[in-house]
C-alpha positions as CSV (number, residue, x, y, z in Angstrom):
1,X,0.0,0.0,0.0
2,X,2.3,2.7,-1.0
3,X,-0.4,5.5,-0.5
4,X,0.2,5.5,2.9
5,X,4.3,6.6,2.3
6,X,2.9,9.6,-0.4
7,X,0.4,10.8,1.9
8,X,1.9,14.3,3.1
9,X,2.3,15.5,6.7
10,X,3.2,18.9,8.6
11,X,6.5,18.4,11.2
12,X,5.6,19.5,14.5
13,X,8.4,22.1,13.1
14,X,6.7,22.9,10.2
15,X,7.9,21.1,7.6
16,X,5.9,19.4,4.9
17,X,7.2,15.7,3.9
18,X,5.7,12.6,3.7
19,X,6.2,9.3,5.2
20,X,8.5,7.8,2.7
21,X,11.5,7.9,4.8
22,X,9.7,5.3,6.7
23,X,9.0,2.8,4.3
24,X,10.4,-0.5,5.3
25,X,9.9,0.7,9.1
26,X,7.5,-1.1,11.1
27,X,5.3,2.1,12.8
28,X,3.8,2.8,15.6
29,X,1.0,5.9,14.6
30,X,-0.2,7.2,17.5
31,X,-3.2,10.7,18.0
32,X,-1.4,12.4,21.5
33,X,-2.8,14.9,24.0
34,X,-1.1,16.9,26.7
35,X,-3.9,17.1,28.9
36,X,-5.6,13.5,28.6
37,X,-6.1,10.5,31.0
38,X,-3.5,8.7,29.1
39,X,-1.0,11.3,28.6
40,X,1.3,9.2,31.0
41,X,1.6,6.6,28.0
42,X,4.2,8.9,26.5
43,X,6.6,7.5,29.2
44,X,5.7,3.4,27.7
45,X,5.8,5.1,24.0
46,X,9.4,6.5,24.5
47,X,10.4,3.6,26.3
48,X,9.0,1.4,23.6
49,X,10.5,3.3,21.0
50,X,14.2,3.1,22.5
51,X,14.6,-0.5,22.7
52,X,12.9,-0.8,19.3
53,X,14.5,1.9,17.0
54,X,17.6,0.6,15.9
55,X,15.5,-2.8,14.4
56,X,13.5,-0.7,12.3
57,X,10.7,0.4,14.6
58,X,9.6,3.9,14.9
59,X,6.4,5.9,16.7
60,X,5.1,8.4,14.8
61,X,2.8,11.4,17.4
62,X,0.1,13.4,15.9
63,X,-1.6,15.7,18.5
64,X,-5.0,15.9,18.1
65,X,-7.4,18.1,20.1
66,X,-10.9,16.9,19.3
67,X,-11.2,15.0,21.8
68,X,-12.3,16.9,25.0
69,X,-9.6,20.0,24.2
70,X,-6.8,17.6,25.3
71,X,-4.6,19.3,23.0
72,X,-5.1,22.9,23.0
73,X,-1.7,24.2,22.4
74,X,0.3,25.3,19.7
75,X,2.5,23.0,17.9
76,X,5.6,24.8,19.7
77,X,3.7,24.1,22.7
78,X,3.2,20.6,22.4
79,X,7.0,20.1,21.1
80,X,8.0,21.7,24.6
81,X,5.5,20.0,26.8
82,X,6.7,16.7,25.1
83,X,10.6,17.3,25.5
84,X,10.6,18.8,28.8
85,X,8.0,16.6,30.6
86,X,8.4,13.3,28.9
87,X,11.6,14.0,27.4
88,X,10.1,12.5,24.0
89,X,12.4,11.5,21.3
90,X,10.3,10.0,18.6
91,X,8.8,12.0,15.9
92,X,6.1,14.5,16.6
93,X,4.0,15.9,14.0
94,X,1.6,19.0,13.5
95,X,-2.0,19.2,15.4
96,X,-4.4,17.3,13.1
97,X,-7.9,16.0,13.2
98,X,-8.5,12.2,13.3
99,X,-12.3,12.2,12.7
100,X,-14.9,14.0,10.6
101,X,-15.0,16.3,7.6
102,X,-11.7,17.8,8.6
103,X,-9.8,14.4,9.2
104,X,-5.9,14.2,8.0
105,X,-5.8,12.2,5.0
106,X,-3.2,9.6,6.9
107,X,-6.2,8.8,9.3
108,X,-9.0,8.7,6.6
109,X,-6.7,5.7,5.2
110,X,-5.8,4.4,8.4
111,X,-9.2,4.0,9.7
112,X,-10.2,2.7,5.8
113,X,-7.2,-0.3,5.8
114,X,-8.0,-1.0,9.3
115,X,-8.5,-4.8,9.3
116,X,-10.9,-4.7,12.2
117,X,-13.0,-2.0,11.5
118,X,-13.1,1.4,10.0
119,X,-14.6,3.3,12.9
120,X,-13.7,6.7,13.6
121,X,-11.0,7.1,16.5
122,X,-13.1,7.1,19.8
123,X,-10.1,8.6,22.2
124,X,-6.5,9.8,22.4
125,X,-3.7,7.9,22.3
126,X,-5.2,5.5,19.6
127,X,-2.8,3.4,18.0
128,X,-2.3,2.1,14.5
129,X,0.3,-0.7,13.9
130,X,1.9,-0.6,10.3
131,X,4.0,-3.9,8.8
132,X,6.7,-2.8,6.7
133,X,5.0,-2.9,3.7
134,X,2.5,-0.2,5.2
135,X,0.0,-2.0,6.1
136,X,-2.6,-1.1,9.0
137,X,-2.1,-4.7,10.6
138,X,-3.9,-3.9,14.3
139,X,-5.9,-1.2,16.0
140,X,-4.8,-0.7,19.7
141,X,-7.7,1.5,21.9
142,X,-6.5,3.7,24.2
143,X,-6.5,1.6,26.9
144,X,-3.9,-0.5,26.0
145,X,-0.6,0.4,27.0
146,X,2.6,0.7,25.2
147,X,4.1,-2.7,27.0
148,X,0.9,-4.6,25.9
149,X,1.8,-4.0,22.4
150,X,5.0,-5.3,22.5
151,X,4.4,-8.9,21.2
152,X,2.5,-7.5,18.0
153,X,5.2,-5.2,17.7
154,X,8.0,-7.8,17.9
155,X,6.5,-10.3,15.7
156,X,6.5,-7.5,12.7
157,X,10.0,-6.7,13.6
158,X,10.7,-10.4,13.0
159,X,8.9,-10.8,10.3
């Protein structure tokens, strides 16, 4: 499915690329919030994301503040809430909508090549796995944590 590598994005700095340089990656995308229940999960994402990068594993954080106003900064807001309170390394990317009329085109197509289902995103910190091929392979809800992921995770990485 190489639509999902053309699709283009926004930095959380601003610039405009797509998600070719990820191609052959197996990725972790995940909608983020400052100000959510689950905010704590950035600690699990980093963590997961640490052990897991150098086998071809990366996360991928677009904020998202539909959901309740759990993401009402700006961009440079988010990028310093995110590097000074959870010290996050893995890429951020601009504030987007996941749902409705005004959903990112990434999550239009990850919602449509969800295996499971293509129901709208119901919370923050919703997480798509992609094989290396980019392929949606599994839907994780927001309750389940970054360490509960793992075995999904590892089995694409071994793949």
């Amino acid at each position: 499915m190489a639509e999902l590598f053309d699709i283009p994005v926004k930095t959380i700095d601003g610039e405009t690329k797509t998600l070719a340089e990820y191609a052959g990656k197996v990725i972790l995308i995940v909608n983020v919030a400052s100000r959510c229940g689950f905010t704590l999960q950035y600690t699990g994402l980093e963590a997961v994301w640490n052990e897991n990068k150098d086998k071809g594993f990366v996360i991928l954080g677009f904020p998202c503040n539909q959901f309740s106003n759990q993401e009402p900064g700006t961009d440079e807001e988010i990028k310093t809430f995110c590097s000074t309170r959870f010290v996050v390394t893995f890429p951020l990317f601009s504030k987007i909508e996941v749902n409705g009329e005004n959903a990112h085109p990434l999550y239009r197509l990850l919602k449509e090549k969800d295996p499971a289902s293509s129901d709208d995103v119901k919370w923050n910190f919703t997480k798509f796995l992609i094989d290396r091929s980019g392929n949606v392979v599994k839907r994780f809800e927001a309750t389940n944590t970054p360490r509960s992921m793992e075995p999904d995770i590892h089995a694409l990485l071994s793949a």
